[in-house]
N, CA, C and O atoms as a Tripos MOL2 file, in Angstrom:
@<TRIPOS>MOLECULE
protein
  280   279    70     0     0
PROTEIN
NO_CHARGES

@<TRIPOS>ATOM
      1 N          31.3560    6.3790  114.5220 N.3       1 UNK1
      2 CA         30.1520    6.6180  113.7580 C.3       1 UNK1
      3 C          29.0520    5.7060  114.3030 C.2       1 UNK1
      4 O          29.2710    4.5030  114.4410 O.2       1 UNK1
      5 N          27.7850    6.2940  114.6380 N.am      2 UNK2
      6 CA         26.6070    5.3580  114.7390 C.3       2 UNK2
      7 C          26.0950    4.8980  113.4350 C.2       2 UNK2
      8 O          25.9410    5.7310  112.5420 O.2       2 UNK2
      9 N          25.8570    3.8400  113.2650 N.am      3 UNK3
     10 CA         25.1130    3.2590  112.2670 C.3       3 UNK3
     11 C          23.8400    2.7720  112.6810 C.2       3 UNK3
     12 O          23.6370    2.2840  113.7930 O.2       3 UNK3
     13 N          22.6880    2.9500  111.4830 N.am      4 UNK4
     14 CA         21.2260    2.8830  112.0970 C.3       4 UNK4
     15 C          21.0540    1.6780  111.2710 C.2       4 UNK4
     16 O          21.2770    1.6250  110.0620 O.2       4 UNK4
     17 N          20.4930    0.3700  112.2800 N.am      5 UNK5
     18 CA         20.1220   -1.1730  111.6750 C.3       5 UNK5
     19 C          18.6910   -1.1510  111.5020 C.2       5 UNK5
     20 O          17.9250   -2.1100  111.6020 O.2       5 UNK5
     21 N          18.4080    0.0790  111.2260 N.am      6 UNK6
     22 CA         16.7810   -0.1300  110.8360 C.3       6 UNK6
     23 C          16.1860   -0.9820  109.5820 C.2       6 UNK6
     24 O          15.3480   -1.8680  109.7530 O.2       6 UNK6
     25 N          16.6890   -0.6340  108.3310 N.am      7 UNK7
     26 CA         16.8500   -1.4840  107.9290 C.3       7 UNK7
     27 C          16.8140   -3.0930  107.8290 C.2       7 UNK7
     28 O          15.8820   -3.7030  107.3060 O.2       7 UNK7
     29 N          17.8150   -3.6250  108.3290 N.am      8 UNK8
     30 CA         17.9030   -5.4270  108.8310 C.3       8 UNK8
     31 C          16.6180   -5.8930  109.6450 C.2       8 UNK8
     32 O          15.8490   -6.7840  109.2850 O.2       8 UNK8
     33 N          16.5370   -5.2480  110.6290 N.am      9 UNK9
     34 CA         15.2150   -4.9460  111.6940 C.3       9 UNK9
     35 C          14.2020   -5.2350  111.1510 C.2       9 UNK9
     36 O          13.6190   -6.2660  111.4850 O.2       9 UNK9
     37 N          13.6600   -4.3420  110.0800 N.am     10 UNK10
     38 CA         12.3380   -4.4210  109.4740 C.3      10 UNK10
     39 C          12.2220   -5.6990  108.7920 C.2      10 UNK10
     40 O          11.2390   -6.4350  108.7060 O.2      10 UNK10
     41 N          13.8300   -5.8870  108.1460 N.am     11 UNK11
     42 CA         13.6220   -7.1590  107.1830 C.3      11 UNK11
     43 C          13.7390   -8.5590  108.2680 C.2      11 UNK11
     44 O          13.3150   -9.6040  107.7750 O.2      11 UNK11
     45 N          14.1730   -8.6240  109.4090 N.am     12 UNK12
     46 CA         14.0040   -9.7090  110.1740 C.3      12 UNK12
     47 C          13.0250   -9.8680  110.6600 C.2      12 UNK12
     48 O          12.9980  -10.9160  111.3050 O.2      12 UNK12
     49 N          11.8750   -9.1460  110.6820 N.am     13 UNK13
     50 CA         10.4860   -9.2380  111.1310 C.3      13 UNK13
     51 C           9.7140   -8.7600  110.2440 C.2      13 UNK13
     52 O           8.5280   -8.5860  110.5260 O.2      13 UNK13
     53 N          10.3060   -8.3810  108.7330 N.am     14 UNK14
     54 CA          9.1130   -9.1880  107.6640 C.3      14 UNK14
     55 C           8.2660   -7.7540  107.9330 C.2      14 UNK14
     56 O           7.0660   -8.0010  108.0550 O.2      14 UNK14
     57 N           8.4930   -6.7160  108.0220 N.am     15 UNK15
     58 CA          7.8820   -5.7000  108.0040 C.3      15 UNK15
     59 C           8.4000   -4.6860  106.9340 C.2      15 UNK15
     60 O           9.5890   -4.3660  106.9360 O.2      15 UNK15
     61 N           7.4380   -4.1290  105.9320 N.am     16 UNK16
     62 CA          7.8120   -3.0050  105.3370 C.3      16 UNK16
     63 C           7.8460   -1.6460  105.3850 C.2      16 UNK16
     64 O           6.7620   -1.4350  105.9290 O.2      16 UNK16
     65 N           8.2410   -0.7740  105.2320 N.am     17 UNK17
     66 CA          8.8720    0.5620  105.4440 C.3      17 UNK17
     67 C           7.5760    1.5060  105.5940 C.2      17 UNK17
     68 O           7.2940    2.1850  106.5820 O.2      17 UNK17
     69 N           6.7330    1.3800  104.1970 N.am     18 UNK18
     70 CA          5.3070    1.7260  104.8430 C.3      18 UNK18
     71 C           4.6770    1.1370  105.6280 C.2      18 UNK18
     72 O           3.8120    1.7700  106.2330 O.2      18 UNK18
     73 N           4.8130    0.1090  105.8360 N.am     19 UNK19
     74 CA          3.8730   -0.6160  106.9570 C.3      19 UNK19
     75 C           3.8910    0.4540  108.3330 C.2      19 UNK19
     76 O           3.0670    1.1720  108.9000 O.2      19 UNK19
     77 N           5.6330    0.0320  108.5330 N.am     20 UNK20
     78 CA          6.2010    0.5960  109.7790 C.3      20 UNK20
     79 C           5.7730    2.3730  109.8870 C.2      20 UNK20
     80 O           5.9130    2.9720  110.9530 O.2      20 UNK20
     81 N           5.2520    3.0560  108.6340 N.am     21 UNK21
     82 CA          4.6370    4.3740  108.6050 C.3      21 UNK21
     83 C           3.7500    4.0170  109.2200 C.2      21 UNK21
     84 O           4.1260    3.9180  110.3870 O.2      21 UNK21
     85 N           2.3070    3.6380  109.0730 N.am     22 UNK22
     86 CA          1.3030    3.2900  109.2700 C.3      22 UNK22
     87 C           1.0690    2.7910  111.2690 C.2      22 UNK22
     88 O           0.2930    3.2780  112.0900 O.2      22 UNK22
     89 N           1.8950    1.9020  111.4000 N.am     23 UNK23
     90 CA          2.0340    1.6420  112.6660 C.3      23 UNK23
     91 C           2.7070    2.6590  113.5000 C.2      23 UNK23
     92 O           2.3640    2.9070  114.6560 O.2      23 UNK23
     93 N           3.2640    2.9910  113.1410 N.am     24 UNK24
     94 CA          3.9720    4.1720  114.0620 C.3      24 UNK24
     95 C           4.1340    5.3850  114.1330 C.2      24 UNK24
     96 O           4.7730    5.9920  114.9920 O.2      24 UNK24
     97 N           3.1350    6.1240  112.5630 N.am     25 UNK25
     98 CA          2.7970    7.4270  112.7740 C.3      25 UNK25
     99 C           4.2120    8.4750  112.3230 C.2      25 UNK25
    100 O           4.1970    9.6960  112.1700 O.2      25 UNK25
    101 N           5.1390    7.7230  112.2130 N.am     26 UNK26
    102 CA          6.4480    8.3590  111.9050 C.3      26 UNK26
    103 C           6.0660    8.6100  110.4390 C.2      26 UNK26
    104 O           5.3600    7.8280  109.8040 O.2      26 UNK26
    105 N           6.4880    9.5520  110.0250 N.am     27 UNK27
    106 CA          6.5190   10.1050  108.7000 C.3      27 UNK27
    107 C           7.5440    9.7750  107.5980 C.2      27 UNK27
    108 O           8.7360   10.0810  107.6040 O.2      27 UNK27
    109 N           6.9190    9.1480  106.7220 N.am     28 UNK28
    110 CA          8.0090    8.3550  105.7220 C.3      28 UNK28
    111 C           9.3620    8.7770  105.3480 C.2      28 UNK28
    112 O          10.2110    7.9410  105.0390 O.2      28 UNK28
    113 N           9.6780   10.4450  105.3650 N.am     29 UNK29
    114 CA         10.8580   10.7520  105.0980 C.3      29 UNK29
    115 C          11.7950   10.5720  106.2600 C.2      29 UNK29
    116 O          13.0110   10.3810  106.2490 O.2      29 UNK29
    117 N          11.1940   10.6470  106.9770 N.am     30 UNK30
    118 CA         11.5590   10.2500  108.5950 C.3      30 UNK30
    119 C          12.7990    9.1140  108.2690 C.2      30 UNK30
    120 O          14.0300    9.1060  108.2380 O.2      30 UNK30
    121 N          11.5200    8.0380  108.0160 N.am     31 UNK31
    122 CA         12.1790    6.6100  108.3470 C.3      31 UNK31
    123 C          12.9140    6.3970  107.3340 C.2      31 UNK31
    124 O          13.9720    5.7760  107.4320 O.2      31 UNK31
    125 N          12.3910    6.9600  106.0300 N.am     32 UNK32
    126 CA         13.8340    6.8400  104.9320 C.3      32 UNK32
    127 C          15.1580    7.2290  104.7700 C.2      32 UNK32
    128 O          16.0070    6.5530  104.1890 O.2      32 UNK32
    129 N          15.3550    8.4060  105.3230 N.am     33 UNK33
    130 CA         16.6000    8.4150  105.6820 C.3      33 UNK33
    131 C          17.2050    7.8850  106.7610 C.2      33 UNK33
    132 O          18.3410    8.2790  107.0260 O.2      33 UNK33
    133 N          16.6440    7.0040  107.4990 N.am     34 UNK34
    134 CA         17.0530    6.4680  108.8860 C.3      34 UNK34
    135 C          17.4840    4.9720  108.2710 C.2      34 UNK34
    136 O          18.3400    4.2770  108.8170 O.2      34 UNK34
    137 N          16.9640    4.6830  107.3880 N.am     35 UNK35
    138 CA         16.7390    3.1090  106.2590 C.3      35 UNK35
    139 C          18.3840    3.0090  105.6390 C.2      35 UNK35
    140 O          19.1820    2.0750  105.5580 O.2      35 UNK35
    141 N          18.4580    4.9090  105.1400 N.am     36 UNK36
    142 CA         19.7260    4.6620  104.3730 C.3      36 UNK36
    143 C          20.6530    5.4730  104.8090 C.2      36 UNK36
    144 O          21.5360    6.1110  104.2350 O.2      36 UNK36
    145 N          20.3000    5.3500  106.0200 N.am     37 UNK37
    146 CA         21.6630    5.6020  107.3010 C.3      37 UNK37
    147 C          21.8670    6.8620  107.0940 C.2      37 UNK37
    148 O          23.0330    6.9700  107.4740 O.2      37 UNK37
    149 N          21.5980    7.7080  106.8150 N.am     38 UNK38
    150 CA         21.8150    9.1810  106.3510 C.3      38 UNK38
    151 C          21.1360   10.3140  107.5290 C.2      38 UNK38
    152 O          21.2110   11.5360  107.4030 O.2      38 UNK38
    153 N          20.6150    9.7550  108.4280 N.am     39 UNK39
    154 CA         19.9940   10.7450  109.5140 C.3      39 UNK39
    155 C          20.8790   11.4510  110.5440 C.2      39 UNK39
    156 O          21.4820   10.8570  111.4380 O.2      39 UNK39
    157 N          20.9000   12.7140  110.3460 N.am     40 UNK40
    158 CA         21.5630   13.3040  111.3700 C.3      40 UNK40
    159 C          21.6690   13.0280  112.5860 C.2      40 UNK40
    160 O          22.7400   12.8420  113.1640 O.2      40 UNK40
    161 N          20.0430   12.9510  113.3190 N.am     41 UNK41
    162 CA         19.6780   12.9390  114.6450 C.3      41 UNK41
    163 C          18.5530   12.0330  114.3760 C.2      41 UNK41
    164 O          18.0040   11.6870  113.3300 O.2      41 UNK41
    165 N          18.3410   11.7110  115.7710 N.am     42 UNK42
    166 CA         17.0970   10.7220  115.9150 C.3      42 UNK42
    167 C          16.5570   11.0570  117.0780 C.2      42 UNK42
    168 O          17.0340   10.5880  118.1110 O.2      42 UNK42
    169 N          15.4300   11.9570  117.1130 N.am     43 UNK43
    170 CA         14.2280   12.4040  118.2510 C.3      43 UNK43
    171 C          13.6790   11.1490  119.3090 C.2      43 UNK43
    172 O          12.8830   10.2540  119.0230 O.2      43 UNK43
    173 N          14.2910   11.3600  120.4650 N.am     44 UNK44
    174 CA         13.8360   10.1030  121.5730 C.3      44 UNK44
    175 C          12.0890    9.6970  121.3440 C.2      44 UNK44
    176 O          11.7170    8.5900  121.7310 O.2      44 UNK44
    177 N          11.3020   10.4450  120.8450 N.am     45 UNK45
    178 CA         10.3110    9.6680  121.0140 C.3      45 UNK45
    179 C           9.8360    9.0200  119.3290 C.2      45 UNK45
    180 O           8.8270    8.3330  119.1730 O.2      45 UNK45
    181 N          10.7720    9.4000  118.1930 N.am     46 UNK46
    182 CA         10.6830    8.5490  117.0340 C.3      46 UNK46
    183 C          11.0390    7.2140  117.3910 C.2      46 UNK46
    184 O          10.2910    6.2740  117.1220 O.2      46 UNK46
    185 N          12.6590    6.9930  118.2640 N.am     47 UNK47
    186 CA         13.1170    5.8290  118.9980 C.3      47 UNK47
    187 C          12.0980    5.3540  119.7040 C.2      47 UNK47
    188 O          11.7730    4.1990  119.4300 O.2      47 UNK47
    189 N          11.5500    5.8520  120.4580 N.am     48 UNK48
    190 CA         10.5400    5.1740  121.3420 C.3      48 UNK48
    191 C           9.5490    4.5700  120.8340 C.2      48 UNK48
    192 O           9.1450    3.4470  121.1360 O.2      48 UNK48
    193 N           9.0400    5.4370  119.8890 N.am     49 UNK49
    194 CA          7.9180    4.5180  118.7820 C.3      49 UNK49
    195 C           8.3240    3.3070  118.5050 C.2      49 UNK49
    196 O           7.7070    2.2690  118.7430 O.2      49 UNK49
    197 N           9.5100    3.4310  117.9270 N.am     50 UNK50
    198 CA         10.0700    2.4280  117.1140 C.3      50 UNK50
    199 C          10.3590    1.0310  117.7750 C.2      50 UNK50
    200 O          10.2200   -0.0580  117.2170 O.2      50 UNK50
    201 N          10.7160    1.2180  118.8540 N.am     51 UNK51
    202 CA         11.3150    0.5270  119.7690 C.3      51 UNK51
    203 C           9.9370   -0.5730  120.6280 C.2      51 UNK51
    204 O           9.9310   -1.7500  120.9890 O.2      51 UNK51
    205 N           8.7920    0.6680  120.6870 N.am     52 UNK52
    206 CA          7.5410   -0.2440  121.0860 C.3      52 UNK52
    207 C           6.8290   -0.9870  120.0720 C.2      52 UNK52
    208 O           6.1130   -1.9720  120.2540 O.2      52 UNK52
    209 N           7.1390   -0.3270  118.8320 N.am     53 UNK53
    210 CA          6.1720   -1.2550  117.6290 C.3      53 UNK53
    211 C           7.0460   -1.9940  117.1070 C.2      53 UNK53
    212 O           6.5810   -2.6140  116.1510 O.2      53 UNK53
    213 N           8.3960   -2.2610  117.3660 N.am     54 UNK54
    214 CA          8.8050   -3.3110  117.2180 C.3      54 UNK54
    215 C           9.3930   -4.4820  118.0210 C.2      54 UNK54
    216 O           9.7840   -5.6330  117.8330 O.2      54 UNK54
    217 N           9.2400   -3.5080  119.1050 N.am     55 UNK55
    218 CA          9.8430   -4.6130  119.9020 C.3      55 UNK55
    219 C          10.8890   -5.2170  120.6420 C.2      55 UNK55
    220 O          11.0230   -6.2880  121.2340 O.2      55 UNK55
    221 N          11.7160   -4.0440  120.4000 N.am     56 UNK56
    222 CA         13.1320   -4.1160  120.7030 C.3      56 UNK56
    223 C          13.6790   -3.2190  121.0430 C.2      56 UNK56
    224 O          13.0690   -2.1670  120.8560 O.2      56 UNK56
    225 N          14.8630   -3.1250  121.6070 N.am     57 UNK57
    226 CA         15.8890   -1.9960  122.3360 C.3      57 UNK57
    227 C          16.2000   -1.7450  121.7950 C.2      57 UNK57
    228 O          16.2980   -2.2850  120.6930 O.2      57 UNK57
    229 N          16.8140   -0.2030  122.2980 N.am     58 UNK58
    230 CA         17.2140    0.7790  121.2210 C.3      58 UNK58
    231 C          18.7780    0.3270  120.7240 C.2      58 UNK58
    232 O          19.4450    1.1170  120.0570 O.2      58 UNK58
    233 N          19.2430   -0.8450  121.0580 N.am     59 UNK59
    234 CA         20.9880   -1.1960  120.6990 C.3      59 UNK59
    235 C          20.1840   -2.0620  119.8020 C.2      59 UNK59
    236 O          21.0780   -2.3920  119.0230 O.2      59 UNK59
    237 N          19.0170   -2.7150  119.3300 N.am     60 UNK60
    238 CA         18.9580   -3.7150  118.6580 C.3      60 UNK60
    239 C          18.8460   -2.3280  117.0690 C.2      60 UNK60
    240 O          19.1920   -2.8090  115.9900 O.2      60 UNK60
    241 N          18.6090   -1.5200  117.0530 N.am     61 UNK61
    242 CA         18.4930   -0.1810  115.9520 C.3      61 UNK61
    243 C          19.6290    0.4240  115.4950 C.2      61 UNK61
    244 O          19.7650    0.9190  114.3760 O.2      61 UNK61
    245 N          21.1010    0.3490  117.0680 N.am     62 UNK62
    246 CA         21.9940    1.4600  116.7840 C.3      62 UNK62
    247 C          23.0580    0.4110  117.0450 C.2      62 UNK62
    248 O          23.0370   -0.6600  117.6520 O.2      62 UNK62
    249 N          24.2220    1.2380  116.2230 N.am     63 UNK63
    250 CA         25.3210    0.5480  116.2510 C.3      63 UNK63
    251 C          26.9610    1.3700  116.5970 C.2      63 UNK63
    252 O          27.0040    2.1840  115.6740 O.2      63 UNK63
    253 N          27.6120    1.4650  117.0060 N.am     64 UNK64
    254 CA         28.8930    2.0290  117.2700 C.3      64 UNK64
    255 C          29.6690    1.5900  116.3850 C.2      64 UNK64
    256 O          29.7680    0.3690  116.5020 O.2      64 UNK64
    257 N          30.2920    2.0090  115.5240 N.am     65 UNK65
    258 CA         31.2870    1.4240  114.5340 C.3      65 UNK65
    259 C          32.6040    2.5290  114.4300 C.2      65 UNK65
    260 O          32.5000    3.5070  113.6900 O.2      65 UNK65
    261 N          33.7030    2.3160  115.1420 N.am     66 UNK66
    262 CA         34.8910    2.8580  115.1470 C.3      66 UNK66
    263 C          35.1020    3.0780  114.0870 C.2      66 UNK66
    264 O          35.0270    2.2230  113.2050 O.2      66 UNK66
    265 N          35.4450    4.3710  113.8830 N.am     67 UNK67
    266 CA         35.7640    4.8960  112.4680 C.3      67 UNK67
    267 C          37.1090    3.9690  112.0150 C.2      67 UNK67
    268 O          37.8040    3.1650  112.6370 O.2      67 UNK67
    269 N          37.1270    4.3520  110.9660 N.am     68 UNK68
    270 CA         37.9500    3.2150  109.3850 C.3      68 UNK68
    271 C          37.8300    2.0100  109.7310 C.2      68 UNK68
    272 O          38.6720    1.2910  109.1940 O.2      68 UNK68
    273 N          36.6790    1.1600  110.8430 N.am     69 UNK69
    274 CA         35.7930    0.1540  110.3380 C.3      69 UNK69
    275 C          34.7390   -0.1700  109.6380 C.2      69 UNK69
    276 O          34.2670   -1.2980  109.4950 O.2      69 UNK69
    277 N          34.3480    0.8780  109.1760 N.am     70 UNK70
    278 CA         33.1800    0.8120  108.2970 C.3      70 UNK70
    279 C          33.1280    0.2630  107.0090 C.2      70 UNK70
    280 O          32.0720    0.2730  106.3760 O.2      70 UNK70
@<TRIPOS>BOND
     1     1     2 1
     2     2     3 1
     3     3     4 2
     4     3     5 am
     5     5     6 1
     6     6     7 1
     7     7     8 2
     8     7     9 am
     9     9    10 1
    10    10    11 1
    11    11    12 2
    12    11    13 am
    13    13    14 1
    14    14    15 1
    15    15    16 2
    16    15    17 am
    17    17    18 1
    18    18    19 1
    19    19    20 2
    20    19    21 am
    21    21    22 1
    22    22    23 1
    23    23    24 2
    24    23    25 am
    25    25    26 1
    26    26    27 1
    27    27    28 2
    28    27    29 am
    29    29    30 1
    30    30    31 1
    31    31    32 2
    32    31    33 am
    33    33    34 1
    34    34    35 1
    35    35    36 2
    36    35    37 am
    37    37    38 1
    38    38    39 1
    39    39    40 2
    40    39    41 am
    41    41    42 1
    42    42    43 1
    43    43    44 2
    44    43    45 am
    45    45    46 1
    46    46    47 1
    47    47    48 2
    48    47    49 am
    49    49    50 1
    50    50    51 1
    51    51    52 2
    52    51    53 am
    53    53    54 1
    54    54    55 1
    55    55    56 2
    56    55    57 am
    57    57    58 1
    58    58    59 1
    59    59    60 2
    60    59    61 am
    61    61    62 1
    62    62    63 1
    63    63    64 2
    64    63    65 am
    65    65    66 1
    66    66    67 1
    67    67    68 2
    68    67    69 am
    69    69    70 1
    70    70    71 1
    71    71    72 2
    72    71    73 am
    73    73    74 1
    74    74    75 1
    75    75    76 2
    76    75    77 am
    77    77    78 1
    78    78    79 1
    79    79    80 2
    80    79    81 am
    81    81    82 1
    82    82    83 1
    83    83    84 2
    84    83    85 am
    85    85    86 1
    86    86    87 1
    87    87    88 2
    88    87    89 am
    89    89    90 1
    90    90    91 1
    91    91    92 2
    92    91    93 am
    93    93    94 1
    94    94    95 1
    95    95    96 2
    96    95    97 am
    97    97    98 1
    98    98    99 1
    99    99   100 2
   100    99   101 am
   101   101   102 1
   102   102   103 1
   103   103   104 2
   104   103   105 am
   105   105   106 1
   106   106   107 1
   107   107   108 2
   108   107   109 am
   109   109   110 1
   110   110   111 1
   111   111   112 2
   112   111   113 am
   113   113   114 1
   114   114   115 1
   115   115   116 2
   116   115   117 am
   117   117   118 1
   118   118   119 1
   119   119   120 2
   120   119   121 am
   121   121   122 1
   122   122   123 1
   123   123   124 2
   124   123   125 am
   125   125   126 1
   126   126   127 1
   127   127   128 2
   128   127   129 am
   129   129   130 1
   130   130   131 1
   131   131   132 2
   132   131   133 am
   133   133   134 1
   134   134   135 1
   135   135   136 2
   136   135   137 am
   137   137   138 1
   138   138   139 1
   139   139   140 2
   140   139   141 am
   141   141   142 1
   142   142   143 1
   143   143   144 2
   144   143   145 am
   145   145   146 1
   146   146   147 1
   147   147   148 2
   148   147   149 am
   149   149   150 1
   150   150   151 1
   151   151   152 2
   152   151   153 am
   153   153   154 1
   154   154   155 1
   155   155   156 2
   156   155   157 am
   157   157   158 1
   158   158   159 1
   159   159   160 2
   160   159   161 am
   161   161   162 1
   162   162   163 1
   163   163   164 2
   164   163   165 am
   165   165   166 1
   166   166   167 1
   167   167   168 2
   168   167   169 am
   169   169   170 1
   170   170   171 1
   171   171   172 2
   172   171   173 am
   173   173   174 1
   174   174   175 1
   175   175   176 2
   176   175   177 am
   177   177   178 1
   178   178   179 1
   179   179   180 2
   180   179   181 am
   181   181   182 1
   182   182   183 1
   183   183   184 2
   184   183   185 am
   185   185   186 1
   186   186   187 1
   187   187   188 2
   188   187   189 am
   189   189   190 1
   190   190   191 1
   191   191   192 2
   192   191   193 am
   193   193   194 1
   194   194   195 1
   195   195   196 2
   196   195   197 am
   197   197   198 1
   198   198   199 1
   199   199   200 2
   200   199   201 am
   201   201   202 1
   202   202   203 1
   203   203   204 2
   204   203   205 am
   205   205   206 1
   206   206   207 1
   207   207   208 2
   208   207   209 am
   209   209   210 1
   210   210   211 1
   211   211   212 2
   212   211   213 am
   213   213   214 1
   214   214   215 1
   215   215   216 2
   216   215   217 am
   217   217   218 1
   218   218   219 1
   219   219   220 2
   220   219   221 am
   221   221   222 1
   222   222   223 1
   223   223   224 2
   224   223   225 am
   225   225   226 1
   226   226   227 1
   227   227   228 2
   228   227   229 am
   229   229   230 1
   230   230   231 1
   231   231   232 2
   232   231   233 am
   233   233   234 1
   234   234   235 1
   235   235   236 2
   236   235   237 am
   237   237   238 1
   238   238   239 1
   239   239   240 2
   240   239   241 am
   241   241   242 1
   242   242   243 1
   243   243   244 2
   244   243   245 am
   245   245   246 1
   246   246   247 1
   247   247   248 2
   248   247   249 am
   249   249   250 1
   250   250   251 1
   251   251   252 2
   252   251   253 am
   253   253   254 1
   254   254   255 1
   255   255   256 2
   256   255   257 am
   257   257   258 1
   258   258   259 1
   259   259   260 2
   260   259   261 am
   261   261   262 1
   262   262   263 1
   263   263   264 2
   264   263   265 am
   265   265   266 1
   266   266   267 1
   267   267   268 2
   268   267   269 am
   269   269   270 1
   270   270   271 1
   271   271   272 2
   272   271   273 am
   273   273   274 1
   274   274   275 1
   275   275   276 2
   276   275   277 am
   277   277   278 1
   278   278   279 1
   279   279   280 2
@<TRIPOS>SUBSTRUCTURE
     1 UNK1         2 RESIDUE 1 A UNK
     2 UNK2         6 RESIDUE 1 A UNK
     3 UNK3        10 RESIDUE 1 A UNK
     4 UNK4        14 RESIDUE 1 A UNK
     5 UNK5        18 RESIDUE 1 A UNK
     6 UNK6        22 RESIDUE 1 A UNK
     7 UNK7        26 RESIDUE 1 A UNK
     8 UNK8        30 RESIDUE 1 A UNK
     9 UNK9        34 RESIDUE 1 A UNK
    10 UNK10       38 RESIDUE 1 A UNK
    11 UNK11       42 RESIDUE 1 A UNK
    12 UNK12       46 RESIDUE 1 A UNK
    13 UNK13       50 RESIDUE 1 A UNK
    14 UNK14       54 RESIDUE 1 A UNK
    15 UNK15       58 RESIDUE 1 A UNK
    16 UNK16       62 RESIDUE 1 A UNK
    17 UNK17       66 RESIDUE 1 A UNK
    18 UNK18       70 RESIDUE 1 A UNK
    19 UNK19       74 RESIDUE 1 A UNK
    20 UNK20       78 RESIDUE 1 A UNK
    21 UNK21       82 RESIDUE 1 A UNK
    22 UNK22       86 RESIDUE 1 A UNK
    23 UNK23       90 RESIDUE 1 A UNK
    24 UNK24       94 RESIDUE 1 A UNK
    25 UNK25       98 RESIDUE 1 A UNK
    26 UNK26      102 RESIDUE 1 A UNK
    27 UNK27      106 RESIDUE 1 A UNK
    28 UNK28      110 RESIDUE 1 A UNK
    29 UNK29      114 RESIDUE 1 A UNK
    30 UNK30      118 RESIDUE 1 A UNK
    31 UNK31      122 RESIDUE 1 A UNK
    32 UNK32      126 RESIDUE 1 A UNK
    33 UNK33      130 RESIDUE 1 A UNK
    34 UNK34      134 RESIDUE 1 A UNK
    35 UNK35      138 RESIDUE 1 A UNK
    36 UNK36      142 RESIDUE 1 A UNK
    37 UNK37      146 RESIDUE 1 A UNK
    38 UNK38      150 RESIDUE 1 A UNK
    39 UNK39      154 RESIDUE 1 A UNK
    40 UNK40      158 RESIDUE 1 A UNK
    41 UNK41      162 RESIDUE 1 A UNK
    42 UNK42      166 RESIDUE 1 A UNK
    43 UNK43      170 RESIDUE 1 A UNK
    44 UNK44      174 RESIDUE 1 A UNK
    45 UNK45      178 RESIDUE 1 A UNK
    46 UNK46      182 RESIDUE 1 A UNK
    47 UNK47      186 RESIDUE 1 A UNK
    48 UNK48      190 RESIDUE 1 A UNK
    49 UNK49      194 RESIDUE 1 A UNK
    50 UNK50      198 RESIDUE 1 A UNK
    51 UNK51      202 RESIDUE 1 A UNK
    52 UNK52      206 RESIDUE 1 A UNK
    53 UNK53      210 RESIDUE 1 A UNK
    54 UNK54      214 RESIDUE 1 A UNK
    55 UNK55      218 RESIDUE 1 A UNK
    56 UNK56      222 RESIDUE 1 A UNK
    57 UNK57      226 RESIDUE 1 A UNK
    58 UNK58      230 RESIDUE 1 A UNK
    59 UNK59      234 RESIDUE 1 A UNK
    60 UNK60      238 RESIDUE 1 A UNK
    61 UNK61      242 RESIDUE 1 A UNK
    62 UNK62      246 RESIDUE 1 A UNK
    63 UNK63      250 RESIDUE 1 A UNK
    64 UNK64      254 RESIDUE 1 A UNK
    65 UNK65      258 RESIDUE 1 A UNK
    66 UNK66      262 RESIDUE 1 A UNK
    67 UNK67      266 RESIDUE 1 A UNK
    68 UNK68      270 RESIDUE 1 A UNK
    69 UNK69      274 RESIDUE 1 A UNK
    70 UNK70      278 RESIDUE 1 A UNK
């Protein structure tokens, strides 16, 4: 299973969920289900946004978690 650290991310750099709307043009339902890990897919250039307005690689967002480690 991928798990999305968007979430932690925002809160380690003190950024809020609308903020991160505002800066990056991504559309709030967007990023809310990406917040509560519930996103199917993730469009390379939502990542890319994300990744330039915050600052970080796309492994610092995604996570690999071997199933029945979760």
């Amino acid at each position: 299973m991928i798990r999305i650290k968007l979430k932690a991310v925002l809160a380690e750099k003190g950024i809020k969920q609308k903020d991160l709307v505002a800066m990056t043009g991504i559309r709030q339902p967007t990023l809310s289900v990406m917040n509560n890990n519930s996103v199917k897919h993730i469009p390379l250039d939502v990542l890319d946004k994300l990744c330039t307005v915050l600052d970080c690689q796309p492994a610092d967002l995604l996570e690999f978690v071997p199933d029945g480690k979760d």
